[in-house]
N, CA, C and O atoms as a GROMACS GRO file, in nm:
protein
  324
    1UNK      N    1  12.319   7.615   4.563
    1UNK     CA    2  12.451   7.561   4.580
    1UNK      C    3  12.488   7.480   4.457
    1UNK      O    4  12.394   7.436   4.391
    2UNK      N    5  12.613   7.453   4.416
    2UNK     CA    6  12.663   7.428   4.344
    2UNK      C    7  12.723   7.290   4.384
    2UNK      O    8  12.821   7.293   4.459
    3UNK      N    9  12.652   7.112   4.321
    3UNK     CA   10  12.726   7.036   4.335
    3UNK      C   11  12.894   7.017   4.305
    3UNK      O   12  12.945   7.092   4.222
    4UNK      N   13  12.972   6.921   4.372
    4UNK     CA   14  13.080   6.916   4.344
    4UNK      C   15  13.147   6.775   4.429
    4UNK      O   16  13.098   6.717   4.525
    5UNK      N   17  13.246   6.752   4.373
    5UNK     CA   18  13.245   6.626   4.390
    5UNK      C   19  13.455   6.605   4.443
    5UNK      O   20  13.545   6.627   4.362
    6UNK      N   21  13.477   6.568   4.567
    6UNK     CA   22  13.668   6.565   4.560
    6UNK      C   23  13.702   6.420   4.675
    6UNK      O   24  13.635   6.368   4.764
    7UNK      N   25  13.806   6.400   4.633
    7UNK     CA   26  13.851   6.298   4.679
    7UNK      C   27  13.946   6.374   4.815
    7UNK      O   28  13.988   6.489   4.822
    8UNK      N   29  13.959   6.263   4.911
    8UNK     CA   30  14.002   6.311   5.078
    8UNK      C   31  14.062   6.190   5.084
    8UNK      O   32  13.998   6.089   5.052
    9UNK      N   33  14.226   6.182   5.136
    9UNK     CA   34  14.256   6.053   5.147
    9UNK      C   35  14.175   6.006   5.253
    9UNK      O   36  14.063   6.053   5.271
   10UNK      N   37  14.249   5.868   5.363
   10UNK     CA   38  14.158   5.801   5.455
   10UNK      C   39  14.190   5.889   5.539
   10UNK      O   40  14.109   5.883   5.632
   11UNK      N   41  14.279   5.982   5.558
   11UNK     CA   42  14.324   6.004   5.728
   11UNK      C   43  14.211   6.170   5.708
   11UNK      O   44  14.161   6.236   5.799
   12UNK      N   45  14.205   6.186   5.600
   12UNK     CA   46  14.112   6.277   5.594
   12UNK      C   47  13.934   6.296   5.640
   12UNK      O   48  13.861   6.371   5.704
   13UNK      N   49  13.931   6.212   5.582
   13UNK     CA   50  13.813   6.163   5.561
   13UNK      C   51  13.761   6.132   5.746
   13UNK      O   52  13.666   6.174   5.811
   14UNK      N   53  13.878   6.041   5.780
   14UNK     CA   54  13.793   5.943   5.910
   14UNK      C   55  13.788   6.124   6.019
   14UNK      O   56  13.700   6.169   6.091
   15UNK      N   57  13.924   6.182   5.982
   15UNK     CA   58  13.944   6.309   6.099
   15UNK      C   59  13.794   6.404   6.030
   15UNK      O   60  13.748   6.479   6.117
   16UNK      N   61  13.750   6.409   5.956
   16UNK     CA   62  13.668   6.508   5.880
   16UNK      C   63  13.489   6.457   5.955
   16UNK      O   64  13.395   6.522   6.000
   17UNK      N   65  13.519   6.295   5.934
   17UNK     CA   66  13.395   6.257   6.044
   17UNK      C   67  13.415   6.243   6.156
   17UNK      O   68  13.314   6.234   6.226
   18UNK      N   69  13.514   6.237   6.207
   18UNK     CA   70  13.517   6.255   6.393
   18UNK      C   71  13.474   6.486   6.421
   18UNK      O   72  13.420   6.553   6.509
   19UNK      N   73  13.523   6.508   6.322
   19UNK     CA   74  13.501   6.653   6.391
   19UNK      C   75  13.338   6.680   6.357
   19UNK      O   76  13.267   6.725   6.447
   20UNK      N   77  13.272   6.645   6.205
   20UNK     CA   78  13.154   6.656   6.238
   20UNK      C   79  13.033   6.614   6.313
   20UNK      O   80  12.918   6.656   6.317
   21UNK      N   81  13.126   6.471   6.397
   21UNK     CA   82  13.037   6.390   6.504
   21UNK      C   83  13.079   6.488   6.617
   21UNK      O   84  12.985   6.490   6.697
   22UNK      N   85  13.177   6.569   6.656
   22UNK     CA   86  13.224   6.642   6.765
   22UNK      C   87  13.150   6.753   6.747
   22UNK      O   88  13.107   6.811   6.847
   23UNK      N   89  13.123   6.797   6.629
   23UNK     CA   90  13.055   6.951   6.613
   23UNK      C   91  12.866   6.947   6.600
   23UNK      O   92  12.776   7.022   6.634
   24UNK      N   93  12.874   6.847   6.548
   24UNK     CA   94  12.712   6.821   6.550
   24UNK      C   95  12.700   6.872   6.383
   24UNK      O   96  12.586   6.916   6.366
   25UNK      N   97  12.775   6.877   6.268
   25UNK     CA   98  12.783   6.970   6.142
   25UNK      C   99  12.819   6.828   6.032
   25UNK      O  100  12.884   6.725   6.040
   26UNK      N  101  12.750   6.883   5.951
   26UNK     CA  102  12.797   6.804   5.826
   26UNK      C  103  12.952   6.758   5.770
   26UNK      O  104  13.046   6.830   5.804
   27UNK      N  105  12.962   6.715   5.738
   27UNK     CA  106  13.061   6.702   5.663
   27UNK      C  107  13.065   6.804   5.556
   27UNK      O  108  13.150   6.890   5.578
   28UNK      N  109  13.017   6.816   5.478
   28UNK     CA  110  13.006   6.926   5.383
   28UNK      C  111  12.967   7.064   5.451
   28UNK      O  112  12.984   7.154   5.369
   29UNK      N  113  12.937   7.096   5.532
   29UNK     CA  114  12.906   7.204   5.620
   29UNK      C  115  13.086   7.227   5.634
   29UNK      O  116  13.164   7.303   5.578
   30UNK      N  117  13.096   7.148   5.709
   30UNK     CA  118  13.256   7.144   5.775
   30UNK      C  119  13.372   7.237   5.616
   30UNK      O  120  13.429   7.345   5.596
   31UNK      N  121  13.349   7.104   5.542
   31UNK     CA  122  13.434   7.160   5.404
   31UNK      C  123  13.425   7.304   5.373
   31UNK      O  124  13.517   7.384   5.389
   32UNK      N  125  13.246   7.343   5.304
   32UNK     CA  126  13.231   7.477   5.320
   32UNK      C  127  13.261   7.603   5.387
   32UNK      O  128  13.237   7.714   5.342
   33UNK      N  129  13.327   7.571   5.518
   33UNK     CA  130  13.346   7.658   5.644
   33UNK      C  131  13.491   7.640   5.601
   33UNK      O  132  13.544   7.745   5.564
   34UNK      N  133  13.550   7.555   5.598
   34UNK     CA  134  13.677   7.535   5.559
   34UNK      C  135  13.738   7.643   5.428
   34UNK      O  136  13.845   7.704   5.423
   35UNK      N  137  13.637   7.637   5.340
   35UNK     CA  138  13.680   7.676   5.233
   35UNK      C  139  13.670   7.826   5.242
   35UNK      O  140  13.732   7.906   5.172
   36UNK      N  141  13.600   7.850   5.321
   36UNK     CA  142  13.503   8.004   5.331
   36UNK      C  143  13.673   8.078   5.363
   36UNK      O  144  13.718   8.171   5.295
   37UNK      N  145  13.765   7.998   5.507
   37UNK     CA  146  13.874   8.051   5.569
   37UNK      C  147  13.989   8.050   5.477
   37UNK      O  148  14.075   8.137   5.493
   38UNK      N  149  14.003   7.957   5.375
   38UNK     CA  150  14.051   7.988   5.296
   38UNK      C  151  14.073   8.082   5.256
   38UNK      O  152  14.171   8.149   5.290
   39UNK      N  153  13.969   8.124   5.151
   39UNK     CA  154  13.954   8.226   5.079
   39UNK      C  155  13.986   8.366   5.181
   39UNK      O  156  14.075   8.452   5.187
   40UNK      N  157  13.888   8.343   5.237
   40UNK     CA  158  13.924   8.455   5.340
   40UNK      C  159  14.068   8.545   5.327
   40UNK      O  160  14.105   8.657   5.292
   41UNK      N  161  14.141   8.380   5.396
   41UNK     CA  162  14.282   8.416   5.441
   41UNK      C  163  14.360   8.482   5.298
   41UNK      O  164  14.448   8.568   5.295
   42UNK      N  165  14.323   8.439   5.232
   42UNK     CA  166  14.403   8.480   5.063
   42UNK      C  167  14.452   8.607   5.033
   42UNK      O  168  14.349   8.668   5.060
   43UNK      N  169  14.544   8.708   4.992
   43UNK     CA  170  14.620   8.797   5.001
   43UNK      C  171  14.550   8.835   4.873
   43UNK      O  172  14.547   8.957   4.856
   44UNK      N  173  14.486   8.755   4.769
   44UNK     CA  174  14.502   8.817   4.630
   44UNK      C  175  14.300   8.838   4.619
   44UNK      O  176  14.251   8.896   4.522
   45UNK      N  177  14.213   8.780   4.734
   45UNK     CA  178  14.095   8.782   4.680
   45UNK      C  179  14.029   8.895   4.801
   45UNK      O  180  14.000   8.875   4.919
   46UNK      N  181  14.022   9.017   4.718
   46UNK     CA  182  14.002   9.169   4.752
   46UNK      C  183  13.867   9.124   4.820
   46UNK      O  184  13.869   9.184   4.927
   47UNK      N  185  13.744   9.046   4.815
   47UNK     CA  186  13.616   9.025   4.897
   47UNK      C  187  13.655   8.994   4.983
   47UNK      O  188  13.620   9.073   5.071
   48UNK      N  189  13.739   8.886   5.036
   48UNK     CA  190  13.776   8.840   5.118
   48UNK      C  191  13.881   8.913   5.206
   48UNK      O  192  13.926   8.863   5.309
   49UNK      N  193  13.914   9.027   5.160
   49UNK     CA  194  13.945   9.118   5.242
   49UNK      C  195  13.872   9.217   5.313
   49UNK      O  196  13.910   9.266   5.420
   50UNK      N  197  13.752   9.249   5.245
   50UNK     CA  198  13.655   9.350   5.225
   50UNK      C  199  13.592   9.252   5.342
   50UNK      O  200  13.605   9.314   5.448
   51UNK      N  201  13.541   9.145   5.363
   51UNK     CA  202  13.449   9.086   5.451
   51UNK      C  203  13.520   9.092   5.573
   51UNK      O  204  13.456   9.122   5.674
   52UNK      N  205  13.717   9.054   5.588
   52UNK     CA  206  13.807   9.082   5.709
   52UNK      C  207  13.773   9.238   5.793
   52UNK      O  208  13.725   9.269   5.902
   53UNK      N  209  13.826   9.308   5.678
   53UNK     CA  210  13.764   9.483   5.737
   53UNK      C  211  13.636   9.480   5.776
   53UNK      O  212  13.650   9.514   5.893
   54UNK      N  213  13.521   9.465   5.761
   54UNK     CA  214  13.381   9.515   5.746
   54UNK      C  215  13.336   9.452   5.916
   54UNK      O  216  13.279   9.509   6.010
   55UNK      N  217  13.394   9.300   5.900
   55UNK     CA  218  13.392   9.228   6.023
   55UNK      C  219  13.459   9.302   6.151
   55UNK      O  220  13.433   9.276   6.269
   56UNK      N  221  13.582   9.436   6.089
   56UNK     CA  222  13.618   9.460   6.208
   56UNK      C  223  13.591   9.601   6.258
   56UNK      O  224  13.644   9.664   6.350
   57UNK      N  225  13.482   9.638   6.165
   57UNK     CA  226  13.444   9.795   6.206
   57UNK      C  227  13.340   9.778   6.318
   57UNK      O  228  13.248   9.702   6.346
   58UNK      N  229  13.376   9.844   6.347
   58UNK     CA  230  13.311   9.882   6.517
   58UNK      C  231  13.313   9.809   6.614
   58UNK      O  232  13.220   9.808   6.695
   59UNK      N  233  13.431   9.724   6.627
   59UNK     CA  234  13.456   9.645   6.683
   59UNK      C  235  13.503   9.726   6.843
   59UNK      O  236  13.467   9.717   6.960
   60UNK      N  237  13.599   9.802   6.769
   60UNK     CA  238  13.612   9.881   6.949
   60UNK      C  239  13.598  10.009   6.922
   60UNK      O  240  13.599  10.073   6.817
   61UNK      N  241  13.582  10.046   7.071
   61UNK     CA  242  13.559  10.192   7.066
   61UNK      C  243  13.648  10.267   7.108
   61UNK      O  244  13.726  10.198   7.173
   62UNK      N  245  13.679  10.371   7.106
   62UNK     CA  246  13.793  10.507   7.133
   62UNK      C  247  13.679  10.594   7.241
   62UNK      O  248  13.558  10.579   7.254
   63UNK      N  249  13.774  10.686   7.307
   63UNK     CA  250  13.783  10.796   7.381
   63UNK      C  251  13.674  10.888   7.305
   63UNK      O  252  13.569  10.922   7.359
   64UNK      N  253  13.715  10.926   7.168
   64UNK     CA  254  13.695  11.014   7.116
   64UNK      C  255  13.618  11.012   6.975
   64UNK      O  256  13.668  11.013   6.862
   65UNK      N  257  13.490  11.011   7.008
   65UNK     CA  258  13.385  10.939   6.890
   65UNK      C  259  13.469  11.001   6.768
   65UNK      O  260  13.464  10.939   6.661
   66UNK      N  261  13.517  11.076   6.773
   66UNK     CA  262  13.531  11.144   6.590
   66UNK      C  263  13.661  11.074   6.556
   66UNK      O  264  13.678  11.060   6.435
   67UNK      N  265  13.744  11.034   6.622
   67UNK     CA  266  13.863  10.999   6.585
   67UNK      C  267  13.918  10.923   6.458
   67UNK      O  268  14.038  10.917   6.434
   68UNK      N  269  13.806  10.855   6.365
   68UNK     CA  270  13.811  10.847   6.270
   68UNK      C  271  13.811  10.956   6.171
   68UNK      O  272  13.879  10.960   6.068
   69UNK      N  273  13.734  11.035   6.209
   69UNK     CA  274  13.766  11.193   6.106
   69UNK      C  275  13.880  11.290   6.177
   69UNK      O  276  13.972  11.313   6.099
   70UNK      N  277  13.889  11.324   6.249
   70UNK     CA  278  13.933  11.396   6.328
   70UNK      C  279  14.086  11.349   6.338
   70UNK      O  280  14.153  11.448   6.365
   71UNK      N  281  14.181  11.214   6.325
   71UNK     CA  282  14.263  11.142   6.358
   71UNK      C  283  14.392  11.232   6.333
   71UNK      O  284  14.486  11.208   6.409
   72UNK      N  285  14.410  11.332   6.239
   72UNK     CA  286  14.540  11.437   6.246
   72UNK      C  287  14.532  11.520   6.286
   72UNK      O  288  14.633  11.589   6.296
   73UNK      N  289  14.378  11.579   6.347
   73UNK     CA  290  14.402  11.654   6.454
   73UNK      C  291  14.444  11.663   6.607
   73UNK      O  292  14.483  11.754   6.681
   74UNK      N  293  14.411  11.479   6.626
   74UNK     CA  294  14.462  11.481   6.774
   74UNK      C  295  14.603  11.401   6.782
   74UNK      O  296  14.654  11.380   6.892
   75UNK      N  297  14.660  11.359   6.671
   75UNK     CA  298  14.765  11.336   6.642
   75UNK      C  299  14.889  11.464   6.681
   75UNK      O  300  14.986  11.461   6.757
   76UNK      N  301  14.831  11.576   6.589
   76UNK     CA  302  14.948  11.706   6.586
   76UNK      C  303  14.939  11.745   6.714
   76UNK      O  304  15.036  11.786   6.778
   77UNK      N  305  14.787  11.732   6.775
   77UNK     CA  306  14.813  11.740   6.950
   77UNK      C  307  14.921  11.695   7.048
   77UNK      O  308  15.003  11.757   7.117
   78UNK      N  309  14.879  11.510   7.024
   78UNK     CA  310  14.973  11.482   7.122
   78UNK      C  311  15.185  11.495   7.063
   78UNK      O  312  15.286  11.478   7.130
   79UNK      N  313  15.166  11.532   6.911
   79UNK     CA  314  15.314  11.530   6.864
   79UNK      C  315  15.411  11.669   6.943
   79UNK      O  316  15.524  11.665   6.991
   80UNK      N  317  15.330  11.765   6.932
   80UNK     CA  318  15.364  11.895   6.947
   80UNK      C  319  15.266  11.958   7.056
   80UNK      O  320  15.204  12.065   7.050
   81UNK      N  321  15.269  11.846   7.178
   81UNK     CA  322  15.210  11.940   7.300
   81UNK      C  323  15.334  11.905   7.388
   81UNK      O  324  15.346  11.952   7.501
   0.00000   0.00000   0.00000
């Protein structure tokens, strides 16, 4: 890990130690997790998209195991049945 060092006004700071006394987590744990959603959320940082997708594969399942390959074939089905 990489030291680093930032200033938090007071209202920051006191809310930043009530949630890690609520969570049982560091303060710097807390920040880190913080920062992680950040990035995450960011439109321009392509990992952080890549980790959104990856998180959501196989998340649910379909009818029809192939439907990821298969998806314009049962498409033209239900268009033109």
């Amino acid at each position: 890990m990489v030291r680093t060092q930032i200033q938090l006004s007071e209202e920051q700071a006191q809310l930043l130690k009530e949630l890690s006394l609520r969570h049982r987590k560091s303060m710097a744990s807390l920040i880190r997790q913080a920062i992680d959603q950040f990035i995450a959320a960011g439109t321009d940082n392509r990992s952080g998209l890549y980790r959104q997708a990856l998180a959501m594969a196989g998340k649910y399942s379909a009818e029809n195991p192939d439907i990821s390959v298969e998806h314009d074939t049962y498409l033209d089905e239900d268009y033109f049945s």
